[in-house]
N, C-alpha and C positions, 0 to 999 in steps of 0.2 A: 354608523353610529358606534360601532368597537370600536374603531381608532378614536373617537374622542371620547370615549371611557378611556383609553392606555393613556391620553394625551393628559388626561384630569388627573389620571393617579398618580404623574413625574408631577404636576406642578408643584411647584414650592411651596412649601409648610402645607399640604394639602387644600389650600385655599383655591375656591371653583371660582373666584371672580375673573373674570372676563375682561375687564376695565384695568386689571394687574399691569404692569411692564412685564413681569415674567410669563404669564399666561398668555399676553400677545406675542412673547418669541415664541413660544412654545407652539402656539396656533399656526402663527406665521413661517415656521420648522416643518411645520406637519406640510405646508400649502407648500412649501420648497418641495420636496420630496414628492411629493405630487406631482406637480408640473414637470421637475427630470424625467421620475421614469415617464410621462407623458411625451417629453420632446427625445429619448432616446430611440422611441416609434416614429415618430413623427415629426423629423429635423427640419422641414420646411413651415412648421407652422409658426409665422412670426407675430400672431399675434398673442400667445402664448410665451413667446418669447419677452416679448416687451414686459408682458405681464410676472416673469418670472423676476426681471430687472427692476419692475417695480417693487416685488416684495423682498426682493433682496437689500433692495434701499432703503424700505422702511424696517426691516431687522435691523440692520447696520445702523440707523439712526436710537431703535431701540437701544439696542447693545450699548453705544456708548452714553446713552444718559444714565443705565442702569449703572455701567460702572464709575461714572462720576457720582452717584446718590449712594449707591450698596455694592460694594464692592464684595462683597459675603456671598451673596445672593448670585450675581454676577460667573464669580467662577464654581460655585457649584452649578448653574445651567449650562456655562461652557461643560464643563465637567461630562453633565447626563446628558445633552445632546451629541456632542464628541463634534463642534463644532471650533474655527481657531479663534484665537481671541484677536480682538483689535490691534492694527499696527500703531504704535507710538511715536510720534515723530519726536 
């Protein structure tokens, strides 16, 4: 339950809603970091794996609607998570 008190107090403009863009990286951030040091024990278990590729894809999918709506918003979460930004084709 402390990790999602640290994970409320980064959200943007202090807002706790849940249903945010920014609040589901930030949730979906946290579940990343989870699962790593999870499979850095445990490199055989794939279905952790799967699971870590799925929320990697729904970040990714977050990410760039965030930066197509709020670009502001956008790289200050890049910013505080120290995560890279989207490639540009």
């Amino acid at each position: 339950m402390d990790k999602q008190k640290v994970i409320d107090a980064h959200l943007a403009g202090g807002n706790k809603d849940t249903g945010l863009t920014a609040s589901q990286i930030y949730y979906s951030t946290h579940q990343i970091l989870k699962l790593t040091s999870h499979l850095e024990s445990h490199p055989k278990d794939y279905s952790s794996q799967r699971g870590l590729w799925k929320l990697l894809g729904k970040r990714k999918r977050l990410l760039i609607y965030l930066s197509e709506k709020n670009t502001n918003i956008y790289t200050k979460i890049l910013k505080n998570l120290g995560i890279r930004g989207l490639k540009r084709h």
